[in-house]
C-alpha positions as CSV (number, residue, x, y, z in Angstrom):
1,X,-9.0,7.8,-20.6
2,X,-6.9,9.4,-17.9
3,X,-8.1,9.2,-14.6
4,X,-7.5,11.2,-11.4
5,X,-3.6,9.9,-10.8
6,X,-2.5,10.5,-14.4
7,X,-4.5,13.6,-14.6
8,X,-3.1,15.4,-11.2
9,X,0.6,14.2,-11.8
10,X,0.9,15.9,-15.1
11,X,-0.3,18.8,-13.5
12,X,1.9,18.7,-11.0
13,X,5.4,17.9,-13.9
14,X,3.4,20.9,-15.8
15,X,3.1,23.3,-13.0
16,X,7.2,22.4,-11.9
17,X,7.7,23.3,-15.8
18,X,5.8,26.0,-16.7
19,X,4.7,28.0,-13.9
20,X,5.7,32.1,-14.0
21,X,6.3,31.9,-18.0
22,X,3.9,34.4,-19.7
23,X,1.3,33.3,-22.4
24,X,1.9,35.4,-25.5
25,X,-0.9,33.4,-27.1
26,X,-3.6,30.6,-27.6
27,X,-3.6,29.2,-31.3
28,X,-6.9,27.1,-31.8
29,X,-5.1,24.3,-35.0
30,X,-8.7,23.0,-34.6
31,X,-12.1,24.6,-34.7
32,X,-13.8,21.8,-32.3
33,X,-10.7,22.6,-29.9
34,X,-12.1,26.0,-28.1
35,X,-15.4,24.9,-26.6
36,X,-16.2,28.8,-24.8
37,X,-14.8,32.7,-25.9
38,X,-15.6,34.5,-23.2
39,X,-13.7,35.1,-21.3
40,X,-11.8,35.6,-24.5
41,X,-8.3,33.9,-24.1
42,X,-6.2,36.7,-24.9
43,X,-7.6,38.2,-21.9
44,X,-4.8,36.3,-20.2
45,X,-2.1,37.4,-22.6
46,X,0.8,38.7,-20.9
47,X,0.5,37.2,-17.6
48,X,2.7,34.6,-16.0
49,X,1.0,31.4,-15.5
50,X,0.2,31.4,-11.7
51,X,0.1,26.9,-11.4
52,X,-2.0,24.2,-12.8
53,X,-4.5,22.1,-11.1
54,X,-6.9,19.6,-11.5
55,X,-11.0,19.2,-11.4
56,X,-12.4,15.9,-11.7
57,X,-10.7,14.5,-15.0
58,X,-9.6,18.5,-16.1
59,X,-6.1,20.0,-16.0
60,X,-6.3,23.8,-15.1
61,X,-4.2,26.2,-16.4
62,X,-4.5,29.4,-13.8
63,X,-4.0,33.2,-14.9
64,X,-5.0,36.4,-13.4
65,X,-7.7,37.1,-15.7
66,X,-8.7,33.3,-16.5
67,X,-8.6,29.8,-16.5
68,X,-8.2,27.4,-19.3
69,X,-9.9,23.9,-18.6
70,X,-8.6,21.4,-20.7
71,X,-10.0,17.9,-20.9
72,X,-8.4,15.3,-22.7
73,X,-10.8,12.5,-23.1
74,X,-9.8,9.1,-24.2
75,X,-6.7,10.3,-26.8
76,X,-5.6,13.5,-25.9
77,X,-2.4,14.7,-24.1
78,X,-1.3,18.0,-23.2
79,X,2.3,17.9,-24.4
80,X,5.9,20.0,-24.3
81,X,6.3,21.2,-27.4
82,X,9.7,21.9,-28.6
83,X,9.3,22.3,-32.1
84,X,6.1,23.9,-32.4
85,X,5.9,23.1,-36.0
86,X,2.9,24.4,-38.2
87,X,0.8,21.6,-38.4
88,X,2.0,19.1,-35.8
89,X,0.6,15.6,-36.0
90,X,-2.9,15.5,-33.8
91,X,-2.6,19.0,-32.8
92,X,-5.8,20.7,-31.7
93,X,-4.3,23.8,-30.1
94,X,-1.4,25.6,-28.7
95,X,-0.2,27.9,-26.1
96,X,2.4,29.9,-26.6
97,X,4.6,32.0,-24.2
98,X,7.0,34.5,-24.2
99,X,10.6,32.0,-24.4
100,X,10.9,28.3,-24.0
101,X,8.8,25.5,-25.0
102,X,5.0,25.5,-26.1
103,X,2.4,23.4,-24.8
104,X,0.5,21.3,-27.1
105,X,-2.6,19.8,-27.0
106,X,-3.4,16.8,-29.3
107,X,-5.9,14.0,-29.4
108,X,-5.1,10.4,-31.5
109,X,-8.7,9.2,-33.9
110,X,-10.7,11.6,-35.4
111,X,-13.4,11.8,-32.4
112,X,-12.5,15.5,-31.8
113,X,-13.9,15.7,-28.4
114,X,-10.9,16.7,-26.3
115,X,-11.2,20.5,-25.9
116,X,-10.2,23.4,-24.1
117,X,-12.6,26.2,-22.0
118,X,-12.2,29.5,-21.0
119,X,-13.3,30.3,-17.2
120,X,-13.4,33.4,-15.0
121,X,-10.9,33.1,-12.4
122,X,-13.9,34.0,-10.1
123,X,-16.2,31.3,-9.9
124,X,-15.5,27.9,-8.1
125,X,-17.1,26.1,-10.3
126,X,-18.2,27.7,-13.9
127,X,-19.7,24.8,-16.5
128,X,-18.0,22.8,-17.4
129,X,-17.1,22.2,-14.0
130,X,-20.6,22.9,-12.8
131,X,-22.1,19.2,-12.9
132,X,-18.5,17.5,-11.6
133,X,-19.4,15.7,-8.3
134,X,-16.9,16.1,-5.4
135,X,-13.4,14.8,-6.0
136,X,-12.7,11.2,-5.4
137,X,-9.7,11.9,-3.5
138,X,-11.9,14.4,-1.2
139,X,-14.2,12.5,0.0
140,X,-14.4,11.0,3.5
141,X,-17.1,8.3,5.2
142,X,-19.7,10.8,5.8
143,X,-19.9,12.1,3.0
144,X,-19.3,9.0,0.9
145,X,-22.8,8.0,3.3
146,X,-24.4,10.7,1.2
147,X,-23.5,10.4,-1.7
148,X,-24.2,6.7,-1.9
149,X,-27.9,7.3,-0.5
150,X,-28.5,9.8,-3.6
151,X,-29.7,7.0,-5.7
152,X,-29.6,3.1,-5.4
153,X,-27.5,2.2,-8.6
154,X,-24.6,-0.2,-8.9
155,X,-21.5,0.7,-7.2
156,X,-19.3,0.3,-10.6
157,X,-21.7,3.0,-12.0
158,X,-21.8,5.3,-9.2
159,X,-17.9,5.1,-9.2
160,X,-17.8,6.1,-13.0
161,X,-20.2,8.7,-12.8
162,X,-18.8,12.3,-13.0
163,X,-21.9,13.7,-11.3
164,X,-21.7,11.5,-8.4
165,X,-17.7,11.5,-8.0
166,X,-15.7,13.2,-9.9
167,X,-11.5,11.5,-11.1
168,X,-12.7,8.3,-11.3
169,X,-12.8,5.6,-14.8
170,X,-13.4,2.3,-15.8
171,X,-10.1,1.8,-14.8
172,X,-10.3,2.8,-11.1
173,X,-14.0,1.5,-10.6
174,X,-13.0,-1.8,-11.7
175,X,-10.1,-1.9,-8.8
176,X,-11.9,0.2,-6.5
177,X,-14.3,-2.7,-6.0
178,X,-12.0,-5.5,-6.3
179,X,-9.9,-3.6,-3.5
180,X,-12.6,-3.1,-1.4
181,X,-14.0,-6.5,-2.0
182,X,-17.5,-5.4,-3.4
183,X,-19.4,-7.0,-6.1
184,X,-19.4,-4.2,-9.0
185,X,-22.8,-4.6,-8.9
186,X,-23.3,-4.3,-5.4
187,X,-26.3,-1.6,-4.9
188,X,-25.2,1.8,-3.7
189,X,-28.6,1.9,-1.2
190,X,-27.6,-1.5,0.4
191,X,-23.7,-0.8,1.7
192,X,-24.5,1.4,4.3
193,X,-22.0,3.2,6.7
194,X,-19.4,0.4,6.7
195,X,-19.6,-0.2,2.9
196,X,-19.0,3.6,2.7
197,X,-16.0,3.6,5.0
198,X,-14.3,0.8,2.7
199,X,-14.9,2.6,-0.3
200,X,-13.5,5.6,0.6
201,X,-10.3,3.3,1.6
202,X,-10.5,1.6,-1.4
203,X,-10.8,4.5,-3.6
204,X,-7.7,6.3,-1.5
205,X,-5.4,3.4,-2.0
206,X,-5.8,2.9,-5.5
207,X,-5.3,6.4,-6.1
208,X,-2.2,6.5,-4.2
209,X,-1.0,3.3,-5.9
210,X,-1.6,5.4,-9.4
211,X,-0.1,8.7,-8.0
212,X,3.3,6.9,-6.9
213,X,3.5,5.2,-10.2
214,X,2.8,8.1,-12.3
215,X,5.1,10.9,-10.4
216,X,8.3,8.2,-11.9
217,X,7.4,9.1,-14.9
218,X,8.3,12.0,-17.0
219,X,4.8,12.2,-19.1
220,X,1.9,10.6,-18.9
221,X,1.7,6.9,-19.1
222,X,-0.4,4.9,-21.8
223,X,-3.6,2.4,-20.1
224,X,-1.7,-0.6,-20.8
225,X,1.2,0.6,-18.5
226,X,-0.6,1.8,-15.4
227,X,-0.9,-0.7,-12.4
228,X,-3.8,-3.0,-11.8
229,X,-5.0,-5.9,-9.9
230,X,-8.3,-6.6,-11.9
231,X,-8.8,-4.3,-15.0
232,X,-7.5,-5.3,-18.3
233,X,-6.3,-8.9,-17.0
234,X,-9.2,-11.2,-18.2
235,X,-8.0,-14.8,-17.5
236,X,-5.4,-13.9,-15.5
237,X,-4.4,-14.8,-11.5
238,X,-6.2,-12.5,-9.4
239,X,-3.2,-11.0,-7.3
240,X,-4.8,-12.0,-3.8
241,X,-6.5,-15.4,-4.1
242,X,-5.0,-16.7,-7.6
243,X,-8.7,-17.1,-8.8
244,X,-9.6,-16.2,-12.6
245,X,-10.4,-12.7,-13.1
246,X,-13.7,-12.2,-15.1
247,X,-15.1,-9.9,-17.3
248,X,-18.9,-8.6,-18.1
249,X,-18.2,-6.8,-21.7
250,X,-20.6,-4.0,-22.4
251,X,-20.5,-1.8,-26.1
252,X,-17.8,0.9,-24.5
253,X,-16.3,-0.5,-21.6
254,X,-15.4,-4.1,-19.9
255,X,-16.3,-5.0,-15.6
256,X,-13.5,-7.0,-14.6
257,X,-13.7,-8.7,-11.1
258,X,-12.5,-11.9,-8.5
259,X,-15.6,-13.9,-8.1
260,X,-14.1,-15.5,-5.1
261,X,-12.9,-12.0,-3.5
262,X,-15.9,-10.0,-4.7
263,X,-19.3,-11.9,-5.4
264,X,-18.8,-15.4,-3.0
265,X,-17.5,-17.1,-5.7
266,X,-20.4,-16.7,-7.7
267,X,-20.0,-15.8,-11.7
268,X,-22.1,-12.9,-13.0
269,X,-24.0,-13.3,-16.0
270,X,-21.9,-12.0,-19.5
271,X,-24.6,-9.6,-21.1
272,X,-26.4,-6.6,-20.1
273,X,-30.0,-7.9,-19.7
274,X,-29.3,-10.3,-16.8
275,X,-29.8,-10.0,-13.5
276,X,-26.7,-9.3,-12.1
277,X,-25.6,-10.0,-8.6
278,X,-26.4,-7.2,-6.3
């Protein structure tokens, strides 16, 4: 799924692209893929699109009389669409605006949960965006303190959880904690105001690391191309101490980690009713 990087440098190619064309309309190609109608999108039909942001994992498209919060899950992609051809391959909805290209959005797999909301332009934080914790990229030492005191979980958790923090993936929590040298399942309540401070650093310098790799690019990039010390590299050299990297494989999602850098050499246990090292 994207994360925070892939998610605010596509906003960033989008809003260089598109910004001041005028929507002449929003075509739903999918009935899962408009998850609110009011306010109704043709409320924002004729007005120049004023930029597009980012909330937690969302892109944000920004009119005068609305925004539309799109979320792509783990297939979609908001894309430049050239052709805008009937029934394009994955498409789930379209805007449309006055000259030029399209945007499409499509999703790969036959979930069907990418979608797109309609928001008023004048409240912060309307649902969806209501339960999003701060953004990753926001948050300093203090309030990383606070957040971490909320409830005594594992760090790899806390980092994943939308509620808590808000840009962040399996991805990122994987080399959040091998950056910052923390045992994934290092307990939130136990890392205290210096633990804090080197998650924040942690979390800063691996989303710069995916910001600078992602504005080379001219889309989006897939999982397999985005960089990492840790996730996705079972078996391989850790990049720091040449140790294996190690995995703990749940259902939906793998915990990759340096058991020398992280956990004092010591090996966590490879199913989910263990008792981890905290």
């Amino acid at each position: 799924m994207p994360e925070l990087p892939e998610v605010q440098a596509h906003a960033e190619r989008l809003a260089d692209e598109f910004s001041g064309r005028v929507l002449a309309k929003f075509r739903p190609l999918k009935f899962t893929a408009l998850r609110t109608a009011l306010p109704a999108p043709d409320d924002a039909y004729g007005q120049p699109l004023l930029g597009v942001g980012r909330r937690g994992k969302y892109l944000v498209l920004e009119f005068e009389s609305l925004r539309f919060a799109i979320h792509l899950m783990q297939g979609g992609r908001l894309l430049v669409d050239e052709k805008q051809s009937a029934k394009p391959r994955g498409g789930q909805a379209r805007f449309v605006f006055d000259e030029g290209p399209a945007l499409l959005l499509t999703e790969a797999g036959t979930e069907r949960r990418a979608g797109v909301w309609c928001l008023p332009p004048d409240v912060v934080d309307p649902p969806p965006l209501d339960v999003l914790g701060p953004d990753a990229d926001t948050v300093d030492t203090a309030l990383m303190v606070e957040l971490l005191g909320r409830k005594n979980q594992r760090i790899h958790g806390f980092l994943r959880d939308q509620r808590s923090i808000a840009g962040l993936g399996r991805r990122l929590a994987n080399e959040v904690c091998h950056h910052a040298k923390i045992s994934p399942f290092a307990m939130t309540g136990k890392l205290g105001p210096d633990g804090a401070a080197t998650v924040v650093e942690a979390i800063r310098h691996t989303v710069d690391e995916g910001l600078a790799y992602e504005r080379t690019r001219s889309d989006m990039s897939s999982s397999k191309d985005r960089p990492s010390g840790v996730h996705n590299r079972t078996g391989d050299a850790c990049p720091v101490c040449d140790d294996e990297i190690r995995a703990v494989e749940y259902s939906g999602y793998t915990v990759n980690y340096c058991a020398t850098c992280q956990t004092g050499g010591k090996v966590l246990a490879d199913n989910t009713t263990s008792k981890f090292l905290k």
